[in-house]
N, C-alpha and C positions, 0 to 999 in steps of 0.2 A: 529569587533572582529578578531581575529587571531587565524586559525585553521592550525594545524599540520598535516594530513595524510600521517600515513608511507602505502604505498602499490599501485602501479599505477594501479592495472588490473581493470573489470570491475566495484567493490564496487568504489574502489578509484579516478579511473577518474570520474565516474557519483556522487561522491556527492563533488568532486572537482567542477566540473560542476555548480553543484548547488549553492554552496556559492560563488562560484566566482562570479558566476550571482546578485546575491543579494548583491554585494557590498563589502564581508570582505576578509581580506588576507589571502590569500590560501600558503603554502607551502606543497610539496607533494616529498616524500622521494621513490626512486623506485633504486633497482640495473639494471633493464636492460634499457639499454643504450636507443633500441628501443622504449620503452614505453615511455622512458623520452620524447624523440625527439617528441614524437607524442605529447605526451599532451602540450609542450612549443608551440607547432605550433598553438593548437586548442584554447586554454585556457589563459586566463591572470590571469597566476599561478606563482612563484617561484617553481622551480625544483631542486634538490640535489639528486646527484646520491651517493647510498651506504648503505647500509647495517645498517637498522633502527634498529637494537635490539642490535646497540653499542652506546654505551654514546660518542663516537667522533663523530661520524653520526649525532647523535640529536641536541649534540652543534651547530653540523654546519648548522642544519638549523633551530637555533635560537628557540629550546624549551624553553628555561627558558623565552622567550615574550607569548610563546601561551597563550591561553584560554580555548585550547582544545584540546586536543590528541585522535586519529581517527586510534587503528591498524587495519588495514584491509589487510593485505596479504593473500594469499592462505591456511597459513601456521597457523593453533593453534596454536602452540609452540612459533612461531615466533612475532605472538600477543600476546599472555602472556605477553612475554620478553620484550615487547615493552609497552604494558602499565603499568605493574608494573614496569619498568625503570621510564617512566616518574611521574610517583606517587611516589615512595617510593625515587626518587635519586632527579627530577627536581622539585615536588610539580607541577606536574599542578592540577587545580583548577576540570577540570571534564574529564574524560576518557574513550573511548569507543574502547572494543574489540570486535574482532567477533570472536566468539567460534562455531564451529559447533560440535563439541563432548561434550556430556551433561556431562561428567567425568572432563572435561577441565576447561567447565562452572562453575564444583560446586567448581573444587580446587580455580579458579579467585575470585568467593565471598566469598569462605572463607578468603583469603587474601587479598583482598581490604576490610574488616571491620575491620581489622588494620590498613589504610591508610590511611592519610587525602585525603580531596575532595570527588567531586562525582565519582562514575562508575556503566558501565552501560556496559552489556553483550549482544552483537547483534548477532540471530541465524537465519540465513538466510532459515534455514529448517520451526523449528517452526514459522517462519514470513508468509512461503508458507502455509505450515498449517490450520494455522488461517484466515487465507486470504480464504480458501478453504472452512472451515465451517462456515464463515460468508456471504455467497454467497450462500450456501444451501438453508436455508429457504426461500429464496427468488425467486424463481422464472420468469424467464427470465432477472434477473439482471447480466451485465458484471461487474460491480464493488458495494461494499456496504458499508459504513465505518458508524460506531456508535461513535454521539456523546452525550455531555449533560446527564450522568449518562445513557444513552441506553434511554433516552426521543426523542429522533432525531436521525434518520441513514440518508443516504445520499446515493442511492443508484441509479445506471446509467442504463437506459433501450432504447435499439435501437426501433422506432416507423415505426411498419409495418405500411403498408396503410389501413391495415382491423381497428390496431386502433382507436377506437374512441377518442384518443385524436389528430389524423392525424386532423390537419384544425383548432386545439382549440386557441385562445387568451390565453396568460398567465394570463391575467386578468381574464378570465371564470374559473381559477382552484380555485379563492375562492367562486365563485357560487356554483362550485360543492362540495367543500368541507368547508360548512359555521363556521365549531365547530371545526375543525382540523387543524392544519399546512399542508399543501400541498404545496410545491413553488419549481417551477423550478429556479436551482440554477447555470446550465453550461449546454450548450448547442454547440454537433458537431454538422458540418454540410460541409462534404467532410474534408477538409482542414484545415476548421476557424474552430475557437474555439470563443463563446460569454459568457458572463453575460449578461444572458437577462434583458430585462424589462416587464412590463405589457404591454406595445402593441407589443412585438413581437408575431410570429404562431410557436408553432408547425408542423413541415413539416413530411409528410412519408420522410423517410430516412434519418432522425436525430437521435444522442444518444442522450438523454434527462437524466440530473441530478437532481432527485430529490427528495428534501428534505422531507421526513413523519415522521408523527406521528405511529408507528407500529403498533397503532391501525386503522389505515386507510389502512394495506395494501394491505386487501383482497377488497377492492372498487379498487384501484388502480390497484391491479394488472386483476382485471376483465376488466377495460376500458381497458387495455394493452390486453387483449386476451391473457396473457403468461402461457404456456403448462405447467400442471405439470405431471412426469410421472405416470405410472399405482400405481408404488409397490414402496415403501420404499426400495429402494437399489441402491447401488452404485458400480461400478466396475472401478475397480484400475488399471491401465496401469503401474504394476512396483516396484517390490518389494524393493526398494531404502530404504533409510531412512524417506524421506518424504512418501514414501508410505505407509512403518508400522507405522508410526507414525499416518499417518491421516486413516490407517485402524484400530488402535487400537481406535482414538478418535471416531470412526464413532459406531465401536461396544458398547463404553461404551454410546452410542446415539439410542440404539437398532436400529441401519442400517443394511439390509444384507448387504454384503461386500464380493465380490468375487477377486481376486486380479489376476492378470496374470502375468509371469516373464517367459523369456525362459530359464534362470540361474537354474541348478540344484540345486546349492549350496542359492542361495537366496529364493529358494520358499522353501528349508526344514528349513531355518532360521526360515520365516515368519509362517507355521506351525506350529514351537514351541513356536512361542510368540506369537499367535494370537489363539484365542479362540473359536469364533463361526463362523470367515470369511470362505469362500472356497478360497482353493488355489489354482490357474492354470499353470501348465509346459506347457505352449505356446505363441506363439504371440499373439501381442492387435491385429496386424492386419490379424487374420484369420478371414475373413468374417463367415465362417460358424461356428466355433467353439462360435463366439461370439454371435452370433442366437440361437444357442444351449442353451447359456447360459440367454439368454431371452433381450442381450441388450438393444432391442423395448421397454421395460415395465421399464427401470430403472429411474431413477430420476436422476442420472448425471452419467458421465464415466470423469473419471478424468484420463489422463495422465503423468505421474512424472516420465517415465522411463532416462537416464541421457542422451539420448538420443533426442535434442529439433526437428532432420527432424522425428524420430518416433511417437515421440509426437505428432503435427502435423498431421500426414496422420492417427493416430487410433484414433484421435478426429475426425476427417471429415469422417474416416469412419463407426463411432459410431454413429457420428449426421445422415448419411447418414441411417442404418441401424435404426432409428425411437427411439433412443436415445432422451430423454428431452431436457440435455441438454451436452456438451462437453465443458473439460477445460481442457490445455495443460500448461506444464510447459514451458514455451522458454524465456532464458536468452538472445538470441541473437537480438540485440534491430535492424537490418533490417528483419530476418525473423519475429518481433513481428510485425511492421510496416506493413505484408502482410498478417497476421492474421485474423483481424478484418475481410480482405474483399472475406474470405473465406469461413464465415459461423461458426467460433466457436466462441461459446459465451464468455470467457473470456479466456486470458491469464495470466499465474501465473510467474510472475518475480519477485524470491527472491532478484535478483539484487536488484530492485526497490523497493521492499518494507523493505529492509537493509537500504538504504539509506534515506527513509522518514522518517524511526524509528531514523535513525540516525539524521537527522535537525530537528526534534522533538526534542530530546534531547538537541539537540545544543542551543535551542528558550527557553530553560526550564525558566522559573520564569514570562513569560508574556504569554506563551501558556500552557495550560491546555493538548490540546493534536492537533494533529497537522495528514492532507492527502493530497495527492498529486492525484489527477484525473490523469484517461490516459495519459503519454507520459509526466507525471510530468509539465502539461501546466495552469493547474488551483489549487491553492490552498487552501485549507480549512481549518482554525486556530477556535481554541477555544479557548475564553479568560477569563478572571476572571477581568473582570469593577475593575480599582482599585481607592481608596479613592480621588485621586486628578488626573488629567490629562484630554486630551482634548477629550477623549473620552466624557465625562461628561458634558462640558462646554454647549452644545445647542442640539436642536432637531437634526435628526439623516441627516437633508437633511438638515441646515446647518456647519454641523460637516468640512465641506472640505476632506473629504474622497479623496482617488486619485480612479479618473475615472476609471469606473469597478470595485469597490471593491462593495462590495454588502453585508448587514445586514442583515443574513436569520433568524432568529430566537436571541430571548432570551430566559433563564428562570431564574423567580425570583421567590423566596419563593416559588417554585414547581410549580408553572404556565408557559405554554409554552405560549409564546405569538408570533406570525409574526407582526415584526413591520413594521409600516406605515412613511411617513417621516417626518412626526411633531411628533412621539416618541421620546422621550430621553432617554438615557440611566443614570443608576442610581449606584453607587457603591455597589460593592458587584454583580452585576449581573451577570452570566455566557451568552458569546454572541456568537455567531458561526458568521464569517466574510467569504467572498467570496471571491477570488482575484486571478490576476493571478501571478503566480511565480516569473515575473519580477517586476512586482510593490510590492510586498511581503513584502519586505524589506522597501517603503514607510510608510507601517504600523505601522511599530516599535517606529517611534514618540506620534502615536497616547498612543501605549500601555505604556508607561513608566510614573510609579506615578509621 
């Protein structure tokens, strides 16, 4: 396929990135000169320098071929202009803006339900968000993604040594859990990154992905030993957008919510729009003020100030102050890189989760819904079995799958099943596949009726 992206910074080179990687033609539309130079260097892309919210700009890098129109600039305005150019002048087929002002959002859908094709609205806020309360109820999970109607999450847990699953055969996870889907589905370990099998171990000091049934996850998270905190509350590092926004979601969730901003003008905002939170005129990182406020006893401290070195240092000194658990927003993909081995539990990259939502989209009619694991290294597709293709043709261990992709669950007629390798799959089935991001693309033979 042939995707368009007008906007080089960091949305548009990393999901340049991503499709390039997987095979299809990339053009990528950028005014600064610098950015261009950088991503020709790194990427086997097509590059066009100018000013994408003109119709000579798009001509020239060849919209009327795309597939797909990708605005991601800095700029609402300038994504508006750029996708509804290419909708309403050049007819592309599907098109995705990033709106991060929900006033922008609502004008775009009202105007694309005049337009032919698909569209689709990426808010790199509400992506951080949802990412944010979907990691909640989980405890000691870095990442957790729902699939299969919320029959199956997928959810990543670092293995201390007290763990009892420190030492376990992945084959022993169905002794433990005989009635349930359990299954380790991506496995770190420093560096590498696996699809295991049933005779790989579990090691202290691996992140472990794994696939549950939610009704399994207070067993699971028991063998994990994962802390939860004392008291239902959470404290906010940041009165930002994403901060009221995931303060307001947390209240309508009866969370306390205490919030900290040093901004005079941002904490009497968050004040008026927030209800029963506490609002704080101070640093995340006053050690003592944040004592005061009982950090010890919270269930997470989430950091979102737009700041990612603040971020950073009032999660580790949150984690440090007896905090459950701490999450930092950091868009900057080498300070993310040093995250991990610092001791916070997860980090929150709208970059990344713009971009997932956005190859989701891109995959629409063979994926159901579509994540990307840490570092965007393993990917996890849902699919919809269709009537004829070779998904169907033989049991699951003759199928010729490309090495490392892995069948972690179906469900059919409301039964979760883990399939074994003399399973078949059956039309109509919905399947969750394992895979890594480069072979991805090998898939898509599989899924076409």
């Amino acid at each position: 396929m042939r995707a368009l992206i007008v906007g080089g910074g960091e949305v548009g080179s990393t999901l340049a990135a991503r499709l390039s990687r997987a095979g299809h033609d990339v053009v990528v539309v950028e005014q600064a000169a610098a950015k261009l130079a950088a991503l020709a260097d790194r990427l086997d892309v097509q590059t066009v320098a100018g000013n994408g919210t003109t119709v000579d700009t798009l001509r020239r890098a060849g919209i009327e071929a795309c597939d797909i129109l990708f605005a991601c600039t800095s700029s609402d305005e300038a994504n508006m202009v750029t996708a509804l150019v290419g909708s309403a002048v050049f007819r592309v087929p599907r098109v995705v803006a990033r709106l991060r002002d929900p006033d922008h959002e609502a004008s775009f859908r009202v105007l694309a339900e005049r337009l032919p094709g698909e569209h689709l609205c990426l808010n790199p806020d509400i992506a951080a968000v949802n990412k944010i309360l979907s990691l909640l109820p989980v405890p000691g999970a870095v990442d957790v993604a729902s699939f299969l109607d919320g029959r199956l999450f997928i959810a990543g847990f670092p293995i201390a040594a007290s763990s009892e699953l420190a030492g376990l055969l992945l084959s022993h996870l169905k002794l433990l859990f005989p009635a349930a889907p359990v299954l380790a589905v991506a496995i770190r370990r420093g560096e590498q990154w696996l699809i295991p099998h049933g005779s790989d171990e579990i090691r202290a000091g691996d992140q472990v992905y794994l696939a549950l049934d939610p009704a399994e996850l207070e067993n699971v998270l028991g063998l994990l030993h994962a802390r939860r905190g004392q008291e239902r509350s959470v404290h906010v590092a940041g009165a930002t957008r994403i901060g009221l926004a995931l303060a307001q979601q947390l209240e309508t969730s009866l969370f306390n919510v205490t919030i900290f901003d040093e901004d005079e003008g941002r904490c009497a905002n968050a004040a008026a729009l927030l209800s029963r939170a506490t609002v704080i005129r101070g640093s995340a990182t006053d050690s003592e003020r944040l004592e005061e406020e009982g950090v010890g006893r919270v269930a997470a401290f989430v950091a979102v100030s737009d700041n990612p070195q603040l971020n950073v240092v009032a999660a580790l000194l949150a984690r440090r102050l007896g905090a459950a658990r701490a999450f930092a927003l950091v868009d900057d993909p080498v300070l993310s890189a040093l995250v991990g081995e610092l001791g916070i539990d997860a980090v929150i990259s709208p970059r990344l989760l713009t971009v997932g939502l956005a190859v989701q989209f891109f995959r629409r009619g063979k994926v159901r819904a579509a994540a990307a694991l840490m570092e965007d290294v393993i990917e996890i597709v849902e699919v919809e079995v269709p009537e004829r293709g070779r998904l169907t043709r033989a049991p699951l261990a003759e199928l010729g799958l490309p090495r490392g992709a892995l069948v972690a669950a179906i469900l059919r007629g409301g039964r979760l099943i883990v399939p074994r390798g003399e399973d078949a799959l059956l039309p109509g089935d919905r399947t969750l596949l394992i895979t890594t991001t480069e072979r991805a693309v090998m898939l898509d033979q599989f899924l076409v009726a």
